[in-house]
C-alpha positions in Angstrom: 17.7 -20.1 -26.3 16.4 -16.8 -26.2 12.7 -15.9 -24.2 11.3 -15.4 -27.6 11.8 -19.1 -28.6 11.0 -20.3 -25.5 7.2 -18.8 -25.6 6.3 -20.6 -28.8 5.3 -23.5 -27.0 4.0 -21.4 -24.7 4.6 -23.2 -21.5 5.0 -21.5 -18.2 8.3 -23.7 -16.1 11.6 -22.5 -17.7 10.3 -19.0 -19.3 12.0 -15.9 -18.5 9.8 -13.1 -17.0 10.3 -9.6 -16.9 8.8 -7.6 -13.8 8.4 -3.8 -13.7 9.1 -2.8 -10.5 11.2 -3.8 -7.6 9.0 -3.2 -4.2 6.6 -5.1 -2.4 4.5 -6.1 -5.5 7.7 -6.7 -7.9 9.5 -8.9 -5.3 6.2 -10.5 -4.7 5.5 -11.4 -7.9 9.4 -12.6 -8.8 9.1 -15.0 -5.6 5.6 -16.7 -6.6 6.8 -16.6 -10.6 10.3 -18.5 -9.7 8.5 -21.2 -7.4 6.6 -21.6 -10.8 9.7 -22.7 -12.4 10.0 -19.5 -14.0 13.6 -17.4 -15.0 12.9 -14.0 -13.8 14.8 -10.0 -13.9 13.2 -7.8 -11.2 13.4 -4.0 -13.2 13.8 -1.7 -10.1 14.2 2.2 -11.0 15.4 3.5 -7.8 18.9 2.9 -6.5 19.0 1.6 -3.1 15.8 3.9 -2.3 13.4 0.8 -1.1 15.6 -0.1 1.8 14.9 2.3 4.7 11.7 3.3 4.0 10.1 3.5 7.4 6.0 4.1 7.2 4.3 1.4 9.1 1.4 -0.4 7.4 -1.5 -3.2 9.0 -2.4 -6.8 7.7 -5.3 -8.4 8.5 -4.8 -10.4 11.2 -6.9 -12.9 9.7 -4.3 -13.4 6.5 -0.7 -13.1 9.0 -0.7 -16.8 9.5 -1.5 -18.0 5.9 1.3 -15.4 4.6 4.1 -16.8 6.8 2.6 -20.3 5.8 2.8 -19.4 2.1 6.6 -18.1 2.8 5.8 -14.2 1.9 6.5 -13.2 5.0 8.8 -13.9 7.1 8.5 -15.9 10.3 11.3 -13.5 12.3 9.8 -10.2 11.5 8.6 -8.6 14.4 5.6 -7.2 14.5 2.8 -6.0 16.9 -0.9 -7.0 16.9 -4.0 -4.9 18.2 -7.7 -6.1 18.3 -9.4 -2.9 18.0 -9.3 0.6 16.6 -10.6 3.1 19.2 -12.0 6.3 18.2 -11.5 9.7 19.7 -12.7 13.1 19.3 -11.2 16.6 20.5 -13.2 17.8 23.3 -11.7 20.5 24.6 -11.2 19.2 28.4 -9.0 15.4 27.8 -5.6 15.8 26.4 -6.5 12.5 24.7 -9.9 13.4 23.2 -12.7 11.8 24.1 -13.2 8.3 23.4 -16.2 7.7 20.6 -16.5 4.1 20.3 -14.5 1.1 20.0 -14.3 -1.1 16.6 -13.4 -4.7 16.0 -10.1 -4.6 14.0 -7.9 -7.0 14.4 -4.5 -6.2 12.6 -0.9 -6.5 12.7 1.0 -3.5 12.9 4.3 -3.8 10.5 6.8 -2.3 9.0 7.1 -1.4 4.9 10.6 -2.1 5.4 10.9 -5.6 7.1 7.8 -6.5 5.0 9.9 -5.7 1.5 13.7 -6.9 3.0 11.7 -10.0 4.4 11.0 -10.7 0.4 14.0 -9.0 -1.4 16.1 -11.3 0.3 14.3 -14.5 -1.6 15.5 -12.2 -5.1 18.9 -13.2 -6.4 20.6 -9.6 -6.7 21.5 -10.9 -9.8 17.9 -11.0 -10.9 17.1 -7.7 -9.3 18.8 -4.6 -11.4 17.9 -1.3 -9.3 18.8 2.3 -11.6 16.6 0.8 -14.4 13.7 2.7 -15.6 11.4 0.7 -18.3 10.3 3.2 -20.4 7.8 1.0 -22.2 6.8 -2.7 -22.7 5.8 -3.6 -26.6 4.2 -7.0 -27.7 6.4 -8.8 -30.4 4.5 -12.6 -31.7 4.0 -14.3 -28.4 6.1 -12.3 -26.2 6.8 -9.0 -24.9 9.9 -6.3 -25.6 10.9 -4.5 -22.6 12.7 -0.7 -23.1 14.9 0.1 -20.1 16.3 3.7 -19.4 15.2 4.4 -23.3 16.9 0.9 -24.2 15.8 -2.4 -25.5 16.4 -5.0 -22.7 15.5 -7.7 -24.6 12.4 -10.1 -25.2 10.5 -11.8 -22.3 7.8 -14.5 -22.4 5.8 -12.3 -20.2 6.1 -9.3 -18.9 4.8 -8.3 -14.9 3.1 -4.6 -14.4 4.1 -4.1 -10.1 4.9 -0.4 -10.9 2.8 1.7 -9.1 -0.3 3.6 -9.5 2.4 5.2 -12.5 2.5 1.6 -14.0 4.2 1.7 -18.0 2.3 -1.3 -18.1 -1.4 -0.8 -17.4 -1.7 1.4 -20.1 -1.0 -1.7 -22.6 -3.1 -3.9 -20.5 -6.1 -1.9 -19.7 -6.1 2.0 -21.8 -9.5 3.1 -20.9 -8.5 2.8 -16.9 -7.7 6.6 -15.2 -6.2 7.4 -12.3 -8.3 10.2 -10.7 -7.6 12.2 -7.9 -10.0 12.3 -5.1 -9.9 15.7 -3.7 -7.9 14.7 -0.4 -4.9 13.6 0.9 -3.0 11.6 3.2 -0.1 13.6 5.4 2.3 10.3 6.8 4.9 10.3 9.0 6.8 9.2 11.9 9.7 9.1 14.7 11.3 6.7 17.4 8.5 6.0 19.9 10.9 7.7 22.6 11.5 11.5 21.1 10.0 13.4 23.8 9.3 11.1 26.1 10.0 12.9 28.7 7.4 13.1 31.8 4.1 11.4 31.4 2.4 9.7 28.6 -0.6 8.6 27.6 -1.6 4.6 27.7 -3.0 5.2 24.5 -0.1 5.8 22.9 0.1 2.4 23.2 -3.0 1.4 21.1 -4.6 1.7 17.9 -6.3 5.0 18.0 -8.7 7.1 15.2 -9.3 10.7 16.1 -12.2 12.0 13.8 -12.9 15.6 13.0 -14.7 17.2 10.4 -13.4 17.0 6.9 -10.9 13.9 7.8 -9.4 11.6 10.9 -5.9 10.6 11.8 -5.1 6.9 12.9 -2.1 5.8 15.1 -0.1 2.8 15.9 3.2 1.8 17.1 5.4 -0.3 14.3 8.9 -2.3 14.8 11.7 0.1 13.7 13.2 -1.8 10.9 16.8 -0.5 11.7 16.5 -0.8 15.5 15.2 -2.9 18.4 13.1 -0.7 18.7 9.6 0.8 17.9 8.6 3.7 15.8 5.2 6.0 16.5 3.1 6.0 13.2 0.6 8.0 12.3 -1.5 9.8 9.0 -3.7 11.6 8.9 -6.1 12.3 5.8 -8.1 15.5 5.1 -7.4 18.4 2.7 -3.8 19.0 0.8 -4.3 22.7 -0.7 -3.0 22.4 -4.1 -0.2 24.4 -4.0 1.4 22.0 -1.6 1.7 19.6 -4.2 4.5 20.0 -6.7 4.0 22.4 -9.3 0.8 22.6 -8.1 -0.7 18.9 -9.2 -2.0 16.3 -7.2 1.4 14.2 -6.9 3.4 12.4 -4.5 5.7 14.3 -2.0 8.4 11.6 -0.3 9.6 12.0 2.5 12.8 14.0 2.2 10.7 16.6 -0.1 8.1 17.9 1.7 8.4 22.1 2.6 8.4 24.0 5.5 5.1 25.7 4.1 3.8 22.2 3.7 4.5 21.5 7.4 3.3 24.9 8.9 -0.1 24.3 7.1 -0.3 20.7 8.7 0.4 22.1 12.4 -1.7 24.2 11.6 -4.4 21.4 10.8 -3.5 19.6 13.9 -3.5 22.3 16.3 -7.1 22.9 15.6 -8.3 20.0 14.9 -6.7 17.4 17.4 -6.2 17.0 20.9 -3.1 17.8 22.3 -1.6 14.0 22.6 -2.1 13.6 18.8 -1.0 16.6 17.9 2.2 16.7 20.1 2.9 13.2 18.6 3.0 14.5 15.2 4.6 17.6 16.1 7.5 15.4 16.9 7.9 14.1 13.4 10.7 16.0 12.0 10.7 17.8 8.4 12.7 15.0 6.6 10.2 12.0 7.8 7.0 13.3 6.8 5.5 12.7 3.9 1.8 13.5 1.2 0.3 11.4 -0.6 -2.8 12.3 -2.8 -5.6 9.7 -2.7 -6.1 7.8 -6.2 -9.1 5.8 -7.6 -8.6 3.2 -10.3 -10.8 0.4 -11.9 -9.1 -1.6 -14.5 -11.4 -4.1 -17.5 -8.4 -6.4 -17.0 -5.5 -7.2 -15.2 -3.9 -9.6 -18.0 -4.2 -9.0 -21.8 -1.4 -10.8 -24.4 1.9 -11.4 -22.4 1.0 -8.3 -19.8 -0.9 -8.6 -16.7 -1.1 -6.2 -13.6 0.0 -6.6 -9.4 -0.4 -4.2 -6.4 -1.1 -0.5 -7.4 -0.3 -1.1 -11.2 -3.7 -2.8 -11.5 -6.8 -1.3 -9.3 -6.2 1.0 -6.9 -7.3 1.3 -3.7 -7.4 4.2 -0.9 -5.4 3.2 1.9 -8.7 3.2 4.0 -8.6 0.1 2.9 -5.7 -1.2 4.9 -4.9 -3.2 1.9 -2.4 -2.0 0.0 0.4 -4.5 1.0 -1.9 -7.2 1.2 -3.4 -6.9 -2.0 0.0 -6.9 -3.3 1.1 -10.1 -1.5 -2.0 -11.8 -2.5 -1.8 -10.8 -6.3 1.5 -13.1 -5.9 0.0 -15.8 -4.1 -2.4 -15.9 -7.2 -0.1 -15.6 -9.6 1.7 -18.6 -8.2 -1.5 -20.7 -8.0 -2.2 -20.4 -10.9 1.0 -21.2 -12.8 1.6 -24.1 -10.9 -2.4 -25.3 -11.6 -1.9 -24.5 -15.3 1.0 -25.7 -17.8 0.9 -22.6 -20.6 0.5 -18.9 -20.1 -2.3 -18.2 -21.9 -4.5 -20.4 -19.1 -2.5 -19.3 -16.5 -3.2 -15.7 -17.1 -6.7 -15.9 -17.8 -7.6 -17.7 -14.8 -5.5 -14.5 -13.0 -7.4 -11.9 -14.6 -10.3 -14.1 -13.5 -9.1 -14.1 -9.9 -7.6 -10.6 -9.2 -9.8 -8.3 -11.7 -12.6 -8.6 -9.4 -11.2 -8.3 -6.3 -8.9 -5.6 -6.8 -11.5 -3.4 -8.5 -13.6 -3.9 -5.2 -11.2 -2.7 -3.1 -11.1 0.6 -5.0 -14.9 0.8 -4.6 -14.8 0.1 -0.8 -12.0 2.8 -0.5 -14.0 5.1 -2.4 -16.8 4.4 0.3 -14.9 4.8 3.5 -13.4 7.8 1.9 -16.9 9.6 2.0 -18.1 8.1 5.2 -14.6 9.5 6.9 -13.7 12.3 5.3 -16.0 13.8 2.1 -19.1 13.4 4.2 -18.0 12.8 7.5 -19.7 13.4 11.0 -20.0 15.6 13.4 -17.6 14.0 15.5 -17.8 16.3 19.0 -21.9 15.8 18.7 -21.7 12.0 18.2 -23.1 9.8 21.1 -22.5 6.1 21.5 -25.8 5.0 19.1 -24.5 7.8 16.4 -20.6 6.0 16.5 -22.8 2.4 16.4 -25.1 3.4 13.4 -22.0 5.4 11.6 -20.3 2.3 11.8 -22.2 0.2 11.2 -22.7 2.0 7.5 -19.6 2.1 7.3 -19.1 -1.6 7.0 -22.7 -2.9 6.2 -22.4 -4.8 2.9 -19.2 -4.5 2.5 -16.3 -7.2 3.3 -12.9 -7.0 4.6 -10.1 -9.5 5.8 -10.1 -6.8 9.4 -13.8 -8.1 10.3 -13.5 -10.6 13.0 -14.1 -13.8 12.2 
């Protein structure tokens, strides 16, 4: 029976499922749809590209346990956990800045990689096709048609959006939503903890650290290397991206692997006068090939479900990575997805109580990142001139009226 006839009775267990995109989001969203009872292809467009990717990212601490409980992340993966973020400033006399304030933040420090093998590997490969590209998603009666690499792959009871802030799919879901640029970007990388360490080093190193300046701040952490025993120093570091950096002179990705060596003179130069010298040694030591700019994106969407179509991670709402959500929101689209279809026998309920679920929170997200984005880099402080009251009331607008799964419980 073909997917087509299968979603004329419209029922959820035994459908086949399309989902666009293979990362985080995709193999997410194909774990929580097959628990549902569903037959789902996982449309991946890179070949083999998702494996090593080494950037570390932070979860809530708050959420770790009731992820491993739900089975989206796995109960092996190492992982490190800090309380707090401390803030630093240059000051001209510390090699390590001096220390601002200390904020409540208690996170666990992973890595992209371990976090997207730990739910590739619950994927059949032979429900996850890498080298496909869909090139467009059309509505046909009940169901969707899905066009891969300029090809029809055939018709799907539903299909899942978990592309990327480039999503195919949110423009049939949602056409009024924009992706807009927000002046700013965020310069990533990072190295095996031990490259250059010889002689001293700093016990901070050790921490999660924020080093503010004007125009920006950088954050660091240590992460699990995800082909090693060992641990990797992350950083990034937001603040201006002239445009020319960006290819072709637009505000778009550069991987790592991509970026220039006039992209990389213009961030030493950033850090040399902006940082002090522990910060800026440790990113010194990222080499050419692991660094990485991304542009900072806002996006609301009126829906993340219309017809057979709805929208996960970054193809729905996104978010700033001020957030510290990005891989969470992701996970947690999934975990609603699979509520839901197991609460509800036919899609049409299912998906409305989605949209119900994840519209709202997603599009807050994007307004808190667009909030934290001026308090830390549009309109931020004068970080040398702040005293202990000016961190505690900068802070504390910073997080007044807002909520997020870091604040302590």
């Amino acid at each position: 029976m073909c997917p087509t006839e299968e979603r004329a009775t419209m029922r959820i267990r035994g459908s086949h499922v399309a989902v666009v995109g293979g990362s985080i989001a995709g193999c997410a969203a194909a774990v929580a749809l097959a628990r549902a009872g569903c037959e789902v292809t996982v449309f991946e467009r890179s070949r083999g590209g998702l494996r090593d990717r080494g950037a570390g990212i932070t979860l809530p601490a708050s959420l770790h346990g009731e992820l491993l409980d739900a089975g989206y992340l796995s109960p092996g993966m190492r992982v490190l956990r800090r309380d707090e973020l401390i803030w630093l400033t240059r000051d001209g006399r510390s090699p390590d800045g001096r220390m601002v304030g200390r904020q409540p933040y208690p996170s666990i420090m992973a890595s992209w990689a371990l976090v997207w093998r730990g739910l590739r590997r619950q994927v059949p490969d032979s429900a996850y096709r890498e080298g496909a590209a869909v090139t467009g998603v059309r509505q046909v009666g009940d169901g969707v048609e899905v066009w891969v690499n300029g090809r029809s792959a055939g018709r799907y009871a539903v299909a899942v959006g978990a592309d990327g802030y480039r999503s195919t799919v949110r423009p049939a879901v949602a056409p009024e939503a924009a992706v807009r640029y927000a002046g700013y970007g965020l310069w990533r990388g990072d190295h095996p903890a031990d490259r250059g360490a010889d002689g001293p080093r700093s016990p901070l190193l050790d921490d999660f650290v924020a080093v503010g300046f004007r125009g920006g701040h950088a954050v660091f952490y240590r992460i699990p290397d995800a082909g090693s025993d060992g641990y990797r120093q992350n950083w990034a570091l937001y603040g201006s991206v002239p445009d020319a950096l960006y290819p072709d002179g637009k505000a778009a990705p550069v991987p790592r692997g991509q970026v220039t060596g006039t992209a990389a003179a213009h961030l030493h130069e950033l850090i040399a006068r902006e940082l002090p010298p522990t910060w800026a040694d440790t990113v010194r030591r990222t080499e050419l090939h692991e660094l990485s700019i991304n542009p900072m994106y806002d996006t609301t969407v009126s829906r993340y479900a219309k017809g057979p179509l709805l929208l996960a991670g970054d193809a729905g709402a996104i978010a700033r990575p001020h957030t510290g959500a990005g891989a969470v929101k992701a996970i947690q689209d999934a975990c609603a997805l699979e509520r839901v279809c197991q609460a509800g026998e036919t899609w049409p309920e299912a998906l409305a109580a989605f949209d119900a679920e994840r519209r709202g929170a997603g599009n807050a997200l994007t307004e808190l990142g667009k909030h934290l984005g001026r308090m830390r880099v549009e309109d931020s402080p004068d970080w040398p001139a702040l005293t202990p009251d000016d961190f505690a009331s900068w802070l504390h607008a910073n997080t007044h009226g807002w909520q997020s799964a870091y604040d302590p419980a």
